[in-house]
C-alpha positions as a Markdown table, in Angstrom:
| # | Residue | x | y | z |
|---|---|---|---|---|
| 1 | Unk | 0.0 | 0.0 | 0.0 |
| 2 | Unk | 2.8 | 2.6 | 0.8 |
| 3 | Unk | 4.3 | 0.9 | -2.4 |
| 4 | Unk | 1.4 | 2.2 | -4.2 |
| 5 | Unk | 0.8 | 5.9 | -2.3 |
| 6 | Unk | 4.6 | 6.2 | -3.1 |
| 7 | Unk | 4.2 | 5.8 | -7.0 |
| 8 | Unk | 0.6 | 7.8 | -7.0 |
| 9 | Unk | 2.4 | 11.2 | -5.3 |
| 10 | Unk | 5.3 | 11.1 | -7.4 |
| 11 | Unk | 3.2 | 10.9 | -10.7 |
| 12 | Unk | 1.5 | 13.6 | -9.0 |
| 13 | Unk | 4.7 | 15.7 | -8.4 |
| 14 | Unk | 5.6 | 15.3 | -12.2 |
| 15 | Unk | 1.9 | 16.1 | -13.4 |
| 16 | Unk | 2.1 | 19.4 | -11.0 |
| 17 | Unk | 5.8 | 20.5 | -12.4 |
| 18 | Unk | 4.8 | 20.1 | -15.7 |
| 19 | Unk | 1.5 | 21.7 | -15.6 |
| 20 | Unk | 3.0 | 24.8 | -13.8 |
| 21 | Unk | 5.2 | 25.4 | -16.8 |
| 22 | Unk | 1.9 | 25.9 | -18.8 |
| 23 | Unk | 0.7 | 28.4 | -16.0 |
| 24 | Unk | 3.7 | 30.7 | -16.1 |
| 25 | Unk | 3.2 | 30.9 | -19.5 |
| 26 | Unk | -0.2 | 32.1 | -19.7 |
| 27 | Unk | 0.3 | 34.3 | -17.2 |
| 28 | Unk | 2.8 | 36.3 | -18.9 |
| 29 | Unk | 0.7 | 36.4 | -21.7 |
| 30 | Unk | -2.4 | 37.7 | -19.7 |
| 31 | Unk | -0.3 | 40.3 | -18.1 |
| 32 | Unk | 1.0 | 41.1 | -21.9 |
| 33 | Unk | -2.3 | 41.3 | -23.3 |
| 34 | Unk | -3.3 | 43.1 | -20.2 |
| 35 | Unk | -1.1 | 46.1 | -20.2 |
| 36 | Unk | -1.2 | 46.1 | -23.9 |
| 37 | Unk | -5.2 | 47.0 | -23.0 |
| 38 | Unk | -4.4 | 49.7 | -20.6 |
| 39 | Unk | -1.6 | 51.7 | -23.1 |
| 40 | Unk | -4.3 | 52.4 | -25.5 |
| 41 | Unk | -6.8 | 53.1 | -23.1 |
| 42 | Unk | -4.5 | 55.5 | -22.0 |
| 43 | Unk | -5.3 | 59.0 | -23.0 |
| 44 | Unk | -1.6 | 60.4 | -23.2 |
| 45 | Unk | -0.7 | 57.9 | -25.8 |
| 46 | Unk | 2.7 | 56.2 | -24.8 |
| 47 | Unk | 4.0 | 53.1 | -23.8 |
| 48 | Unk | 3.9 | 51.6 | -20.7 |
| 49 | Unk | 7.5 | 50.5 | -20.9 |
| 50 | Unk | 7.9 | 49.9 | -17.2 |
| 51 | Unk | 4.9 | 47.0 | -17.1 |
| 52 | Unk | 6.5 | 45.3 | -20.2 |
| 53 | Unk | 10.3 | 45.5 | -18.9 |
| 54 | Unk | 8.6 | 44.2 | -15.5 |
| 55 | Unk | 6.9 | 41.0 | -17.7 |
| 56 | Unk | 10.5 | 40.3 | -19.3 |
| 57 | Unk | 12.3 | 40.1 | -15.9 |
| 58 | Unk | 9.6 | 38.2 | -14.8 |
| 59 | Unk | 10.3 | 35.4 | -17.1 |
| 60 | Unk | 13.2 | 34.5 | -15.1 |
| 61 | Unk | 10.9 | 32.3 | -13.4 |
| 62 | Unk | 10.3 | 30.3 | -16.4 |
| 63 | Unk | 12.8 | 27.8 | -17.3 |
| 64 | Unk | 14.7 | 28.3 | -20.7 |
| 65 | Unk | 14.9 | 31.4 | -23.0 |
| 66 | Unk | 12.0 | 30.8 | -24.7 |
| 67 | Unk | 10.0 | 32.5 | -22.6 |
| 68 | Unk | 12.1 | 35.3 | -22.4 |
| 69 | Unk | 12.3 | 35.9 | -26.1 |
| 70 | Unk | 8.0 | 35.5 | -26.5 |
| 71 | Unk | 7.9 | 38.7 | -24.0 |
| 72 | Unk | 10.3 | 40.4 | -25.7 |
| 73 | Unk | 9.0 | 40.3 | -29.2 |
| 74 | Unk | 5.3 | 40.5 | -28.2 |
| 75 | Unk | 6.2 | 43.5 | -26.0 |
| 76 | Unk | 8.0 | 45.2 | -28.6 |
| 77 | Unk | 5.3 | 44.3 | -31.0 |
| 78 | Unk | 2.8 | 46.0 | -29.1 |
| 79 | Unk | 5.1 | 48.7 | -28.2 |
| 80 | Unk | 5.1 | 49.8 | -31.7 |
| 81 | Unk | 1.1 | 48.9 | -32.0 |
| 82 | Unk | -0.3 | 51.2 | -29.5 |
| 83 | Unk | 0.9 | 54.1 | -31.7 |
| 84 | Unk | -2.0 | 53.2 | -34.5 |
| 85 | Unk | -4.3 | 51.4 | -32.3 |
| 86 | Unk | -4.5 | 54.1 | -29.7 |
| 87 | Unk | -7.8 | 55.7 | -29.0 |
| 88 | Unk | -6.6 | 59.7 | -28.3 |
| 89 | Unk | -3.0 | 61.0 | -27.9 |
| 90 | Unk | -2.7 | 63.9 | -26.2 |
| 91 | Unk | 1.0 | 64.4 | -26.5 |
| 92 | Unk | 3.0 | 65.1 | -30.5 |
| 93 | Unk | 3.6 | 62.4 | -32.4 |
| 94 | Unk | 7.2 | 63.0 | -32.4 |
| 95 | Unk | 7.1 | 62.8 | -28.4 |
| 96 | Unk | 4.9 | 59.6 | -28.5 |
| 97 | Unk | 7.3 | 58.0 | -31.2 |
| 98 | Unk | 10.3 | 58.9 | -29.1 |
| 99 | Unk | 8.7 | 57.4 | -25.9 |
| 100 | Unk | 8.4 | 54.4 | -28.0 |
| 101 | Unk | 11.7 | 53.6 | -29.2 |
| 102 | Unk | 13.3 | 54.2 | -25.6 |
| 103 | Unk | 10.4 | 51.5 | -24.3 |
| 104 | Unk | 11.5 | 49.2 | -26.9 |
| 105 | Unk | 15.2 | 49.8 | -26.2 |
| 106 | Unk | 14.4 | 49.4 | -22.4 |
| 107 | Unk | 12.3 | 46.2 | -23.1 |
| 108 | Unk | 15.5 | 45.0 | -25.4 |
| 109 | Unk | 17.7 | 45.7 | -22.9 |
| 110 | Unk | 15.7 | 43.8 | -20.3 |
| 111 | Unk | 15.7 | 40.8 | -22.0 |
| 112 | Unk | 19.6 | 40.9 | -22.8 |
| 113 | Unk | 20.2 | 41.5 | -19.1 |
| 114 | Unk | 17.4 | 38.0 | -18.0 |
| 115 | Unk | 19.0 | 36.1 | -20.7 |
| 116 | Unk | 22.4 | 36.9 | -19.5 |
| 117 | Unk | 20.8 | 36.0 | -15.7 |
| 118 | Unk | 19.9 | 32.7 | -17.0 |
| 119 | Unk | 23.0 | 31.7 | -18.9 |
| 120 | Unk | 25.1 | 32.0 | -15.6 |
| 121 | Unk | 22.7 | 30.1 | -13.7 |
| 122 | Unk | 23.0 | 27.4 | -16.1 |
| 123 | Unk | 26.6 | 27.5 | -15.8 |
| 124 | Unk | 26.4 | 27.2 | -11.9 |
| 125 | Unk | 24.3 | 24.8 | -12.4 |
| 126 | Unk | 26.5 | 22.6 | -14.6 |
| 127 | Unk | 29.2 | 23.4 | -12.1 |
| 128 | Unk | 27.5 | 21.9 | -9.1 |
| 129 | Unk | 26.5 | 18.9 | -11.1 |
| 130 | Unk | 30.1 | 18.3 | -12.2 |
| 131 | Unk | 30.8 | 18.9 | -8.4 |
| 132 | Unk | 29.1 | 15.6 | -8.1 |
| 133 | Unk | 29.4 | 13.6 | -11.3 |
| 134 | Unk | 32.6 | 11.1 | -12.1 |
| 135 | Unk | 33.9 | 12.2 | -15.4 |
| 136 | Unk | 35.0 | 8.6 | -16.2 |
| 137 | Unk | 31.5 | 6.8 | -15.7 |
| 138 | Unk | 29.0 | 9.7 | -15.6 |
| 139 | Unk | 27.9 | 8.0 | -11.8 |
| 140 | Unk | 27.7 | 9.7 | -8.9 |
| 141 | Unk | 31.2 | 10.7 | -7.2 |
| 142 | Unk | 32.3 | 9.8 | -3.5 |
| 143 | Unk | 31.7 | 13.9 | -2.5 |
| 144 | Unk | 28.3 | 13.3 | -3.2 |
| 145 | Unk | 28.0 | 9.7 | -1.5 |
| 146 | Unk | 28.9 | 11.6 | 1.6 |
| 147 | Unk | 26.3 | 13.9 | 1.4 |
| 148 | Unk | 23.7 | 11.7 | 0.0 |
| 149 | Unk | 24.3 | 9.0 | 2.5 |
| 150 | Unk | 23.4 | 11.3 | 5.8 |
| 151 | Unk | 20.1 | 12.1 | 4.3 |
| 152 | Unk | 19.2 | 9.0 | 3.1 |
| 153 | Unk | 19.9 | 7.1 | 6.9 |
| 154 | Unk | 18.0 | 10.0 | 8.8 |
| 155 | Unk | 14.8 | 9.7 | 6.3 |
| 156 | Unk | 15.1 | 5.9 | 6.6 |
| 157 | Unk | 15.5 | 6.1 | 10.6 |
| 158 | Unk | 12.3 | 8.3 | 10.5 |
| 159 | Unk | 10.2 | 6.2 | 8.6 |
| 160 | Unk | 11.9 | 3.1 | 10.4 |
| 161 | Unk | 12.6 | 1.4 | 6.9 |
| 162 | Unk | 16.0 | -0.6 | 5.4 |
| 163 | Unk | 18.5 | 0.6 | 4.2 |
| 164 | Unk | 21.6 | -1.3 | 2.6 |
| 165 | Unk | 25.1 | 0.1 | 1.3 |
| 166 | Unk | 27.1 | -2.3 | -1.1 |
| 167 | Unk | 31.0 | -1.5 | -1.2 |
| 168 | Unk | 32.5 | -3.3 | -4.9 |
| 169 | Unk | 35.7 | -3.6 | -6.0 |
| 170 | Unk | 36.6 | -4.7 | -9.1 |
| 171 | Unk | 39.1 | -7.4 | -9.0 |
| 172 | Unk | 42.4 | -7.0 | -9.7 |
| 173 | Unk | 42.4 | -3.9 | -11.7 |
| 174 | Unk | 46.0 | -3.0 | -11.3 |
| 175 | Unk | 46.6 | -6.2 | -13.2 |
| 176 | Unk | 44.3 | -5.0 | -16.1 |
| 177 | Unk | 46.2 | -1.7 | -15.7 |
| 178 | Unk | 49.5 | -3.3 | -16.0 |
| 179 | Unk | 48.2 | -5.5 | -18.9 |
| 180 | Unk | 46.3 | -3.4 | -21.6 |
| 181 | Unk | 47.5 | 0.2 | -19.7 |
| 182 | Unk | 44.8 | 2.7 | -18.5 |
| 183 | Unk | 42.7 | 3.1 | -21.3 |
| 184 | Unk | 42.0 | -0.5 | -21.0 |
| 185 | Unk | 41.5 | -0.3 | -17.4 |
| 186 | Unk | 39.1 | 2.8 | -17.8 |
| 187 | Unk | 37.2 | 0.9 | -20.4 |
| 188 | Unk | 36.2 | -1.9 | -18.0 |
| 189 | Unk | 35.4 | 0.6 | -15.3 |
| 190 | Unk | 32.5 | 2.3 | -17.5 |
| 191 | Unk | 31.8 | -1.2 | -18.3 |
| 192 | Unk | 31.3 | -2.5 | -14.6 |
| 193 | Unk | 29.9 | 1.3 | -13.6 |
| 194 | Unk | 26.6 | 0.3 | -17.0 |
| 195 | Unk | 26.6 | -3.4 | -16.0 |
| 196 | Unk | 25.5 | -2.4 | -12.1 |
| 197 | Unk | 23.1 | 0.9 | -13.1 |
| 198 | Unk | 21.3 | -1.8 | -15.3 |
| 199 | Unk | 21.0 | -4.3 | -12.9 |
| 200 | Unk | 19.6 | -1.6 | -9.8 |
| 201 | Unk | 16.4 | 0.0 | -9.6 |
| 202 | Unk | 16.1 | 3.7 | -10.2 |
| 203 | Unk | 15.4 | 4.3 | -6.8 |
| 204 | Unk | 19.2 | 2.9 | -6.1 |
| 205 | Unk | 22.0 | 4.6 | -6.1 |
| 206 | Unk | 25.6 | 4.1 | -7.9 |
| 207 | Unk | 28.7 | 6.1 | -6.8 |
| 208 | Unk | 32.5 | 5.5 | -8.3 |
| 209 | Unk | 33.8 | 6.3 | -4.7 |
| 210 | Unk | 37.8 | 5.1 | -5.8 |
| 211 | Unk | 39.9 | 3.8 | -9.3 |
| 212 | Unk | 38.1 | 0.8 | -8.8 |
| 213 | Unk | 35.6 | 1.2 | -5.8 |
| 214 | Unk | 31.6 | 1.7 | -6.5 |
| 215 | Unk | 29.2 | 1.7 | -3.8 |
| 216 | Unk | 25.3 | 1.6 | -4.3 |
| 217 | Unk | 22.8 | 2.9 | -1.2 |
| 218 | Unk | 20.0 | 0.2 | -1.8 |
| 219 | Unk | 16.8 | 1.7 | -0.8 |
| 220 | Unk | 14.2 | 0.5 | 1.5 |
| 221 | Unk | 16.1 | -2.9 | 1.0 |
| 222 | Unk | 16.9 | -5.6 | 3.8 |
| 223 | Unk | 20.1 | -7.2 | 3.5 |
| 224 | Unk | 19.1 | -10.8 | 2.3 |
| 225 | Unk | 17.7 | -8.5 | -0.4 |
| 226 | Unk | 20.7 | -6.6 | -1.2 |
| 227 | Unk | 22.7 | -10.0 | -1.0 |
| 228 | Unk | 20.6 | -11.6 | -3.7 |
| 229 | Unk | 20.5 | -8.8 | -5.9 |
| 230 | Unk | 25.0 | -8.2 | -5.4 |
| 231 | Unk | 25.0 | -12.2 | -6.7 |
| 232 | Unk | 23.2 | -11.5 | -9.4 |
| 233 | Unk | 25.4 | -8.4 | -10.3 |
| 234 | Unk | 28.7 | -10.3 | -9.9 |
| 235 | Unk | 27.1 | -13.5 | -11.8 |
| 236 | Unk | 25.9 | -11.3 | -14.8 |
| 237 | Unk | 29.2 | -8.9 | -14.6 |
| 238 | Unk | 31.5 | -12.3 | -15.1 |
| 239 | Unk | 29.6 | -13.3 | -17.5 |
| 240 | Unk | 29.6 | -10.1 | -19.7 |
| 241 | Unk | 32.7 | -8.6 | -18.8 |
| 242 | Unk | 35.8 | -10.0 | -20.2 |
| 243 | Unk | 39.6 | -9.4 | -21.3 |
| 244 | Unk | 41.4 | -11.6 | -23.3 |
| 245 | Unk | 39.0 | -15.0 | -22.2 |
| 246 | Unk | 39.4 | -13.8 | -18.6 |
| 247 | Unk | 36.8 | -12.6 | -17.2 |
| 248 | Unk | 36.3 | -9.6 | -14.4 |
| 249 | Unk | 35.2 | -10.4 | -11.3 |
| 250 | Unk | 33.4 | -8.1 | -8.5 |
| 251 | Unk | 33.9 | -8.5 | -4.3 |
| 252 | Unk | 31.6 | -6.8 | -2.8 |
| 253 | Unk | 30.5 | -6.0 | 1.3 |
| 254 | Unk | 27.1 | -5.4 | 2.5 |
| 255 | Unk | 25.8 | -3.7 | 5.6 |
| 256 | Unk | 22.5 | -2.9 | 6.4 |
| 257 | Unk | 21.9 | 0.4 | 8.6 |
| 258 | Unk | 20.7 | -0.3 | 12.2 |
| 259 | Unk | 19.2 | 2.0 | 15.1 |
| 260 | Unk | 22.4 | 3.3 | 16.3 |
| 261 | Unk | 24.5 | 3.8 | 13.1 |
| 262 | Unk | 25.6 | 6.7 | 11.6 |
| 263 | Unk | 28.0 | 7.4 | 8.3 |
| 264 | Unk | 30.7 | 6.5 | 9.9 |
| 265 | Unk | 29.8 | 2.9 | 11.6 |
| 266 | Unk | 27.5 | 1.9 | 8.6 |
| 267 | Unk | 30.4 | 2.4 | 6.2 |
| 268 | Unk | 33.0 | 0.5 | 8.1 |
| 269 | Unk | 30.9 | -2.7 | 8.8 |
| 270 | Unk | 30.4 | -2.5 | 4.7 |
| 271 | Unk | 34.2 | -1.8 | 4.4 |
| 272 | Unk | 34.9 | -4.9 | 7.0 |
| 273 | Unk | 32.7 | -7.3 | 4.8 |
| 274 | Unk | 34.8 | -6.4 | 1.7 |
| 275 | Unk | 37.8 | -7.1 | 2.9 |
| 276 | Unk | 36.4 | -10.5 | 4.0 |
| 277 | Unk | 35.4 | -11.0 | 0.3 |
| 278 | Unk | 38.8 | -10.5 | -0.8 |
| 279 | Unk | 40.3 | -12.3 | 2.1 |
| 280 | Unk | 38.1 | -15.3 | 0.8 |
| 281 | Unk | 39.4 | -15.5 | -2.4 |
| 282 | Unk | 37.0 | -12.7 | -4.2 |
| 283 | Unk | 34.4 | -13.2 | -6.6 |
| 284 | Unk | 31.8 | -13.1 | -4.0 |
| 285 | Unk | 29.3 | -10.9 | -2.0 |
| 286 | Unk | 29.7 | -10.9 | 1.6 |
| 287 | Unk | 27.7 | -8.9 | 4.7 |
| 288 | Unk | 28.3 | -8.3 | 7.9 |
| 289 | Unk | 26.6 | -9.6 | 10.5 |
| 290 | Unk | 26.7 | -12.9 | 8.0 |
| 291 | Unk | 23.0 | -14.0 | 6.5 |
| 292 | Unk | 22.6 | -17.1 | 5.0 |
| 293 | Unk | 22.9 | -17.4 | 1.3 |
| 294 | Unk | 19.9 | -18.4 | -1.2 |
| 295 | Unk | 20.0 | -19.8 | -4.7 |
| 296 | Unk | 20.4 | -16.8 | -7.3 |
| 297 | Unk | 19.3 | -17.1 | -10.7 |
| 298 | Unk | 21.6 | -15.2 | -13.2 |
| 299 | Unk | 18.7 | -12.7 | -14.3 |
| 300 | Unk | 18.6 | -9.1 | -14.0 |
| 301 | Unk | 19.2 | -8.0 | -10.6 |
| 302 | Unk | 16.1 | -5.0 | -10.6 |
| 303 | Unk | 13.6 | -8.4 | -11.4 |
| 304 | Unk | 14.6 | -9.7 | -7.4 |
| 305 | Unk | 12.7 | -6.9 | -5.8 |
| 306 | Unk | 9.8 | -4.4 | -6.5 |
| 307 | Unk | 10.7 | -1.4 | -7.9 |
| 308 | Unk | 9.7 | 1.0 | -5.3 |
């Protein structure tokens, strides 16, 4: 049932985002048509320059520059408009015609100043995103598995739900780095970093924390859960993935967070049980505390569990 509730308000969400795109718009467009209204009922004949400039900066609310550029023309349009479709014009021509152009240039110069706005926020925004993206795989990076991670075990502690961290190493990559040098070595990374993302749910999370060290925040998952599904990723990745007739291999360590853990404790329990994986020879999934292991069947790892 929360399943269900879960899925219904985030198709809400989306329906509400995109609808309120639609909104902005024709609210510009009133206000447009509305001050267009008010110019020629004006009886001095000029411009309102101010309430179009006004409508141009307020498109920085919309998304894009496409908004931005609709205000602009259809403000200059009826900027130059109002001079024959204006009632009674009290002032000269030439003084209406001049008050004109400088609304126009103030409307233009409005729009070069939002456009300008949004183009460094988009740039800041690309900033913060490469902040937090690997270059290599295009995953998320360790800087935001740190930040990620402490939100993600206070909203599970609230809600009193699971939450599993897998730590994987790829197995013997400073072989593979020795053998076919680092572009071969970076080429099985992205490999390993597609084969997991395909084999999680979008709700779970991959991070490239190290050269060879992923970890993926599994959520609302026990850890016999997360076990299965880390079998299935190492079965499918061996399978898939390989150099020369040898294939590459995946340890991985499990932990699932508990009353009294925090960042810290939950990450070296997961730690701990990936070193016992390599300690036992690799090639394997391991957890800490132990749980007993259940026959796997080499499908895709996201068909094990629900997908919220």
């Amino acid at each position: 049932m929360s399943s269900q509730r879960f899925a219904t308000v985030s198709y809400f969400r989306m329906c509400l985002n995109e609808f309120a795109g639609h909104i902005h718009y024709l609210i510009m467009l009133v206000a447009i048509i509305g001050v267009f209204v008010f110019d020629l009922a004006s009886p001095l004949g000029v411009a309102a320059s101010t309430s179009y400039t006004l409508i141009v900066f307020g498109s920085l609310f919309i998304k894009g520059n496409i908004s931005t550029y609709v205000a602009t023309v259809i403000g200059l349009i009826f900027t130059v408009a109002g001079i024959f479709f204006s009632a009674s014009m009290v002032s000269p021509l030439e003084a209406v015609i001049l008050n004109r152009l400088l609304a126009a240039l103030l409307i233009v110069g409005a729009a070069l100043i939002v456009i300008r706005i949004k183009k460094a926020d988009e740039k800041i925004l690309a900033l913060r995103t490469q902040s937090v993206i690997d270059p290599l795989t295009q995953v998320k990076n360790y800087r935001a598995f740190e930040q990620e991670l402490s939100r993600e075990i206070l909203l599970h502690k609230r809600h009193n739900r699971n939450l599993s961290v897998a730590f994987i190493d790829i197995d013997y990559l400073h072989k593979i780095n020795q053998s076919y040098g680092n572009d071969g070595g970076d080429n099985v990374i992205n490999q390993v970093a597609k084969e997991i993302e395909s084999n999680v749910r979008s709700s779970d999370v991959l991070y490239r924390l190290a050269g060879d060290k992923f970890a993926v925040l599994f959520a609302e998952t026990s850890m016999q859960g997360t076990k299965n599904v880390g079998e299935a990723i190492c079965k499918k990745t061996s399978s898939k993935i390989a150099l020369s007739g040898r294939n590459v291999t995946l340890s991985m360590g499990i932990a699932t967070l508990e009353e009294q853990d925090n960042n810290r404790t939950l990450c070296q329990r997961a730690e701990k049980a990936l070193l016992q994986s390599k300690a036992d020879g690799r090639n394997r999934v391991t957890t800490v505390p132990p749980v007993s292991t259940k026959d796997t069947p080499c499908v895709a790892a996201i068909l094990i569990r629900s997908r919220y």
